[in-house]
Structure formats: C-alpha cells, structure tokens
N, C-alpha and C positions, 0 to 999 in steps of 0.2 A: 715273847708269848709262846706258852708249852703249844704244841701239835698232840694231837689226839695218836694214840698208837693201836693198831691193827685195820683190820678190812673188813669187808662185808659181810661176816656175819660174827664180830665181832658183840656180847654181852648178849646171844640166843641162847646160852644153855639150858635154859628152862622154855622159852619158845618154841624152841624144836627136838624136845624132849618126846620120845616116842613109847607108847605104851608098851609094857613088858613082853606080853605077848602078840606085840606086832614089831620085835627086833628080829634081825636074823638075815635070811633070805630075801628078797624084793619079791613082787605079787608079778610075776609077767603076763597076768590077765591086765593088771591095771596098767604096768609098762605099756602096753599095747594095743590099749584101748583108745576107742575114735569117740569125734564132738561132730555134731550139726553144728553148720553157721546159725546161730541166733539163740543157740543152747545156753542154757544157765550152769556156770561153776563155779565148786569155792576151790580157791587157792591155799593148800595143805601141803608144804615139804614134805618129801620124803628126803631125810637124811642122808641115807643112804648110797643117794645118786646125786653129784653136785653139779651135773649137766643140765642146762635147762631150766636153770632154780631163779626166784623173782630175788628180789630185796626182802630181811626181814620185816620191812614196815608194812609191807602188804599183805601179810600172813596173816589168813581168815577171810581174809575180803571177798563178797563174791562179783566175779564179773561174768561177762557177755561174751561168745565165745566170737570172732570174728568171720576170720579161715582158717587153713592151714598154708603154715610155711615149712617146709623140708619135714622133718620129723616132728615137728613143735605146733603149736597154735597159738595165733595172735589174739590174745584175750583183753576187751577193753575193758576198766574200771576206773569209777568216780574217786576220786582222792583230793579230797578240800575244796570242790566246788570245778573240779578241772578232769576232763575225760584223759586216762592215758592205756597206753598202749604197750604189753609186757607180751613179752613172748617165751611161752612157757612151755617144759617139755609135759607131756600128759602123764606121767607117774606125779607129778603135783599137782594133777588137778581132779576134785572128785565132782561128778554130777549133783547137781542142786537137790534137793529135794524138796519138791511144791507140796505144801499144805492146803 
C-alpha cells in the first residue's frame, strides 16, 4: 500500500494564499496583539510565520479564546461534534467580529 508523501501543510497552496497587498513584512501590531479569556476569534494563518500555526483543516474556524500559555493562547473549537483545544500563536488569530 503507497504512503501518502509530505507533512502538514501539504496541498495549501491556495489556502493560505495571501492577498497581494498583504505580502511583505508581518504587522507587529497584530504580532503582538492580546485576547480576553472568553473572547471570540477566527483562526487566519499568516504564512509568513510558521511558529504557532494550527493545522490546515481548521482554517477559518472560529473559536473561543481560553487563556494564555507562554506567548500563544489556548483557543477551544468545535470540529464534528467534539470540543478541541489548538494552541495558537496570536499573528493567526484575528478578533471576531459581532454583528
């Protein structure tokens, strides 16, 4: 039986494809930006930095933010009926925005 070849972010090229005028430099406002426990965010790669980055399949998703751990924050989200638990650095996470 063939094995599958590459790793994790293997067949994102158009996933994590970034708008033209947002290549370049990273934002170190958003780098360095903080969450309240209980805050709402969607989970957005930023390419640019592969520190701190979720799985392709959770891209867009939004979750719940928990606490913080070290420089990252523990964000919970629903996925098929089952709560988990991604720890992401905050340049991939943008604040929800309520309607």
């Amino acid at each position: 039986m063939a094995q599958r070849v590459g790793g994790l972010r293997r067949k994102t090229r158009r996933k994590f494809k970034k708008n033209i005028r947002t290549r370049g430099k990273i934002s170190m406002v958003q780098y360095f930006q903080t969450f309240e426990s209980g805050e709402k965010v969607v989970l957005k790669a930023n390419t640019a930095v592969q520190k701190g980055m979720y799985h392709a399949r959770f891209h867009g998703e939004v979750g719940t933010i928990k606490q913080k751990q070290g420089r990252c924050f523990e964000v919970v989200i629903k996925d098929g009926g089952m709560m988990k638990k991604l720890i992401i650095h905050p340049i991939h996470l943008q604040k929800c925005q309520t309607q």
